[in-house]
Structures are given as structure tokens and as C-alpha cells.
C-alpha positions as a printed Julia matrix, in Angstrom:
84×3 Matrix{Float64}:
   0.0    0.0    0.0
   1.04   3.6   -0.77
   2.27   5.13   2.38
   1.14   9.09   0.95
  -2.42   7.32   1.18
  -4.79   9.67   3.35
  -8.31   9.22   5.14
  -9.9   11.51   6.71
 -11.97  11.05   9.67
 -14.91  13.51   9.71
 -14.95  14.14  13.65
 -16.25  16.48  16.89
 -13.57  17.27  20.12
 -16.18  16.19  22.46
 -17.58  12.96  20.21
 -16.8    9.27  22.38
 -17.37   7.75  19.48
 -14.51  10.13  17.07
 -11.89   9.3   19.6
 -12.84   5.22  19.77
 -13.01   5.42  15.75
  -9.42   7.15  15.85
  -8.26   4.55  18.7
  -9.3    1.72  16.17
  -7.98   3.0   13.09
  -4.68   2.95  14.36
  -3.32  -0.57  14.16
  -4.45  -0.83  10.89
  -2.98   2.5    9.58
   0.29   0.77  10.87
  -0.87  -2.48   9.23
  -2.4   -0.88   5.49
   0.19   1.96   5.66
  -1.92   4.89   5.2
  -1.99   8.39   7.26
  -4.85   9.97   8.87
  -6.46  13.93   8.66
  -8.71  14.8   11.73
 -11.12  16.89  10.23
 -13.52  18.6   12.93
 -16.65  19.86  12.01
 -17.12  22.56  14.26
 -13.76  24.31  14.1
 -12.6   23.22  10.63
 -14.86  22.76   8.58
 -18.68  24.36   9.59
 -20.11  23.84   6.25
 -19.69  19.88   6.3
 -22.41  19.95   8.88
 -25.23  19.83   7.22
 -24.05  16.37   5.04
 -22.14  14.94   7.5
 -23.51  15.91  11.02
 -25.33  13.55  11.91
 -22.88  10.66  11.1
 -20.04  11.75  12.68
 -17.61  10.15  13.21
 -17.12   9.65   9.52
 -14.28   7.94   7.32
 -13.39   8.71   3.98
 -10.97   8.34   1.25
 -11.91  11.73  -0.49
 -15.62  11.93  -1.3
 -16.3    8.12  -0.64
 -17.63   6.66   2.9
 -16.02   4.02   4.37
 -17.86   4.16   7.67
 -19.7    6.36  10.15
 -20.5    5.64  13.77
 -17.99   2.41  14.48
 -14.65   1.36  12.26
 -15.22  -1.28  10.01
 -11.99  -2.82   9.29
 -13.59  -5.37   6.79
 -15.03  -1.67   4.61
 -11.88  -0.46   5.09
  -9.51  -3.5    4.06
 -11.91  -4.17   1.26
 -11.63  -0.82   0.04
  -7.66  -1.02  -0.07
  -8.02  -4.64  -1.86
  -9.9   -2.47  -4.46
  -8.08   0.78  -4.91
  -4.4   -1.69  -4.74
């Protein structure tokens, strides 16, 4: 895997569920070799709110959702199988 590869998790300071996502994503960005940009919705970037708000924590690869709510390594993996 490309290691200049970049998600972006879609996230909130105060959001449980943004830090577990960013807890879980971890071992595989190690494993899949990929880095990660925080993106938070209410300091950097307001006018994702109204798409994304109410699935926060989201993860992308550009415009395309791997997740929301809870990782799912088997979206995720699958999605690098595809993309090579």
C-alpha cells in the first residue's frame, strides 16, 4: 500500500465515538500503511455539517464513505483490496 495514502476522519472534540473510531484505526494505519487527517466539524470545517452531522464520526478516502459511527476494518480493508 502507498504510504502518501490519506483518510480523513470527519470528527467532533467532544464525540466518544470520534476518539474510539481514531483509537481503532490505528493498528491498521500501521498495518495498510496509510496516514490519517482529523477533520472537525465545528472548528474546521462548519459547512460539512449539514451532510455529515449527523454521522459523525465519519471515514473517507476523499468523497467516498467508508464508515460512520464504528470502524469497520472489513469496509476499510476491502476498500484497499480495491483501490491496490
Amino acid at each position: 500500500m502507498s504510504a502518501d495514502r490519506q483518510l480523513i476522519v470527519l470528527s467532533r472534540m467532544w464525540c466518544h465515538l470520534c476518539h474510539d473510531l481514531l483509537a481503532a484505526l490505528a493498528p491498521l494505519q500501521d498495518e495498510l500503511g496509510f496516514s490519517v487527517r482529523v477533520v472537525d466539524l465545528d472548528t474546521d470545517a462548519p459547512e460539512l455539517e449539514e451532510v455529515w452531522g449527523e454521522k459523525v464520526p465519519v471515514l473517507l478516502d476523499g468523497d467516498v464513505e467508508l464508515c460512520h459511527y464504528f470502524l469497520d476494518e472489513s469496509a476499510v480493508r476491502a476498500h484497499f483490496r480495491r483501490i491496490g
